[in-house]
SEVEXMAR-110965 format. One record per residue (C-alpha): x, y, z; residue in one letter. Coordinates in steps of 0.1 Angstrom, whole numbers, plus 5000, padded with zeros to 4 digits. Example, Ala and Ser with C-alpha at 12.3 -4.5 7.8 and 13.67 -1.06 7.14 Angstrom:
BEGIN
512349555078A;513749895071S;
This chain:
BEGIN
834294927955X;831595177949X;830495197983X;833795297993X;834095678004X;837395817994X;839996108009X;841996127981X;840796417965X;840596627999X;843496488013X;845496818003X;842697048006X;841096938036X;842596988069X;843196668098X;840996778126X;842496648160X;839496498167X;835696458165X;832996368196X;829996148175X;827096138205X;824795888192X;820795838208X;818595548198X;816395788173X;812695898165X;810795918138X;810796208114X;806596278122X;803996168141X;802095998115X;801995598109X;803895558077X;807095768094X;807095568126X;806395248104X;809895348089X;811095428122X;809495068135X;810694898105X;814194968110X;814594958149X;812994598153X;814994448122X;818094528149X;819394118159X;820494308192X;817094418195X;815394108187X;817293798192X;814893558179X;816093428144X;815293598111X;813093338098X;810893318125X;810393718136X;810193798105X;806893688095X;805493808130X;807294148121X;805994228087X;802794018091X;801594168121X;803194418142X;804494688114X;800594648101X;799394718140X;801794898163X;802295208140X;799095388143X;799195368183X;802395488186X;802195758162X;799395848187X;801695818214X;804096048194X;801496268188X;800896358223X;804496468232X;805596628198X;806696978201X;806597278173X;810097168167X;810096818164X;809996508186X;811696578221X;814396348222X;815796458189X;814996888202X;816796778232X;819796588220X;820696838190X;820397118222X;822896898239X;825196848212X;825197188204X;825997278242X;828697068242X;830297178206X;830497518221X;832797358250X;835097158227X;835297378194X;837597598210X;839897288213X;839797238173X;837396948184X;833996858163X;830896748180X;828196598164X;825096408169X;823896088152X;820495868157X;820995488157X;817895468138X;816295738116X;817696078111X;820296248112X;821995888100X;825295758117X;826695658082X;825596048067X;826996178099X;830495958101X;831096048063X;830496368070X;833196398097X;835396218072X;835196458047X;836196758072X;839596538075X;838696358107X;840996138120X;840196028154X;837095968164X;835595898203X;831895798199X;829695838232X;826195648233X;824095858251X;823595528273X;825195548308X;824095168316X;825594928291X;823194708272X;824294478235X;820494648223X;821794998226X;824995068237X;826694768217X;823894778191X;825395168185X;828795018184X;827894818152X;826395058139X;829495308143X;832194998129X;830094928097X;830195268086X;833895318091X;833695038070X;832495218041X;835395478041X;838995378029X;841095578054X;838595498088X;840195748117X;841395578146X;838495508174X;837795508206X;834295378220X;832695508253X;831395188268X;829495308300X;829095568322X;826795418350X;828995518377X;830695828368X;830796068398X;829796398379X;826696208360X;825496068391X;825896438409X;823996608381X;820996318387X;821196398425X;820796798414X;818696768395X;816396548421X;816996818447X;815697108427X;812596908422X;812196898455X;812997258459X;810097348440X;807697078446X;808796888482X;809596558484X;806696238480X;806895928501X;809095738474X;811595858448X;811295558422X;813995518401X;812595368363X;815095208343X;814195108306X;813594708307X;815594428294X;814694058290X;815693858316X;817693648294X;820193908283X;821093938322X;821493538318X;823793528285X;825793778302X;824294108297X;825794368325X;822694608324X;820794528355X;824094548375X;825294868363X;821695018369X;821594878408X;824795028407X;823395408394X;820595348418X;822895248451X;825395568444X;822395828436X;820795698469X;823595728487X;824396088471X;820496198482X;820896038516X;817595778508X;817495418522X;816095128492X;812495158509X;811795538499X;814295558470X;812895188446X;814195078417X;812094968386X;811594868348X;809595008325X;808394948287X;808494588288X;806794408257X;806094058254X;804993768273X;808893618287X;809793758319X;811894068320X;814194158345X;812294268379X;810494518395X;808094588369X;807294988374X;803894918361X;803494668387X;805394918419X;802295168410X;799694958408X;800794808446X;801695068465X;798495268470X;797294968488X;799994998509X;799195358516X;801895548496X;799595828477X;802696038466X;805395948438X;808196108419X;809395908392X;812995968381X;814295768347X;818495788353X;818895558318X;817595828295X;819596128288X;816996308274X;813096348276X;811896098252X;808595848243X;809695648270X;809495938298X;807196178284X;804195938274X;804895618291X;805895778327X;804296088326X;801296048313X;800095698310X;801895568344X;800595878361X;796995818352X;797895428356X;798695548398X;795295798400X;793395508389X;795095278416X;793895498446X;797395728443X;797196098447X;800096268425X;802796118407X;805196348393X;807996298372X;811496438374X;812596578337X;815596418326X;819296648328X;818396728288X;820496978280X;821097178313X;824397248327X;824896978349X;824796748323X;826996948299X;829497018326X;829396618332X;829696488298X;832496728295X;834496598317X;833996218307X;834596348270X;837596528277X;839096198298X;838395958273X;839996248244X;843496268265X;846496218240X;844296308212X;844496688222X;846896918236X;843797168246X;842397078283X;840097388279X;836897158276X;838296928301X;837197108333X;
């Protein structure tokens, strides 16, 4: 019974918050260096809703091969996008989190911020808000399209270390937000003040993380609620499918993945004559690896080398006030009953 976290000794000293926000991101490493993202790696790919593929067989191919290989390039790939303070996606979520505790404190609500994998740790953060008297707790992956490798990867994460405290709080889980109106108005702002400043290219595509297609078989509602993001932001910008494309990105492996490959859109078009892209990534909900390196460097230079002229790439809403004002709203509908305050609400 060790490993069981106990209120009893701040149960008359601490006092029951109404409730707490937990915003939870997939993670990062803590450097740029191979033995951190080895850590990082080494944690992330043990995930069973990550890799499906039974323990006895990936785990020789995971120890014996890819936590010996893949570490060093992507700690270069880190390397090129880390900032003085850190890696970008953990900058830019603690900047959103701290955006939005500044909405919701005022309404005796916490915010905080956990990392699936890595630092700061969901079961560090969770007792945390248990010791501060917590008693109702709404968690919101930072995942607007659901997938079981994030979004319900981040629920189990979230149950098994309520599991570790003897008095869990009551919980509410934010499943999706694909097609919340505010989100998809702060993506389509966000698009038109690109275009402000820079003027539009001949296609807007529209890069969604990658899935295998398999999940989408077993059940998997990702690829539907991301054609469903894509079909409302068009219709918000007033684009048809043929200048505003949907795509995947990051896919690993050798089975199919679910289709159009944005490696494959780039490498195509400029035989077709389209010279100008802007890339868009609606999934992520802040800059990350995934945007930074893989769309806005390597994908760019991947298009030059096809024949394209520019492709630029739309940052992600980060922590700017769009996003804030959106995630404030969802926040404050799924918190309704759990607080009297609707000053955060609007």
């Amino acid at each position: 019974m060790s490993n069981i976290i106990s209120l009893g000794e701040a149960s008359g000293h601490v006092p029951v918050t109404n409730a707490a926000v937990l915003l939870i991101n997939l993670g990062t490493p803590d450097a740029p260096t191979p033995a951190a993202v080895r850590r990082y790696l080494a944690e992330f790919l043990s995930d069973p809703r990550v890799i499906e593929t039974p323990r006895w067989l990936w785990w020789p191919v995971l120890h014996g091969v890819i936590l010996r290989v893949r570490p060093a390039r992507s700690a270069h790939a880190y390397s090129g996008i880390w900032t003085g303070q850190g890696s970008p996606l953990l900058v830019h979520s603690h900047a959103l989190a701290a955006n939005l505790r500044k909405r919701f404190e005022p309404a005796g609500v916490l915010v905080e911020l956990a990392m699936r994998y890595g630092n700061p740790s969901m079961h560090e953060t969770i007792a945390r808000l248990h010791a501060q008297g917590v008693r109702r707790l709404l968690v919101l992956p930072l995942y607007p399209q659901y997938s079981a490798a994030s979004t319900g990867s981040a629920f189990d994460a979230a149950t098994r270390a309520l599991q570790a405290l003897r008095w869990p709080p009551e919980l509410r889980f934010v499943n999706d937000y694909h097609d919340d109106a505010r989100y998809i108005d702060a993506l389509a702002g966000s698009v038109r003040d690109f275009w402000r400043q820079h003027g539009r290219a001949q296609k807007l595509l529209l890069s969604f993380h990658g899935l295998p297609r398999r999940c989408i078989d077993h059940g998997d509602p990702y690829l539907d609620h991301c054609r469903g993001t894509a079909q409302l932001l068009r219709a918000k910008l007033g684009l048809s499918e043929e200048e505003c494309v949907l795509g995947f990105q990051s896919r690993v492996g050798r089975e199919a993945w679910i289709q159009p490959y944005t490696e494959e859109l780039l490498d195509r078009w400029p035989g077709a004559g389209v010279r100008k892209v802007q890339v868009l990534c609606p999934g992520f909900a802040v800059d990350c690896l995934e945007t930074l390196e893989e769309i806005a460097i390597r994908d760019r230079n991947r298009f030059i080398a096809a024949g394209g002229e520019s492709l630029d790439y739309i940052p992600a809403l980060n922590a700017g006030q769009a996003h804030v004002d959106a995630l404030a709203v969802l926040i404050g509908r799924h918190l309704q009953g759990w607080t009297q305050s609707t000053h955060a609400h609007t």
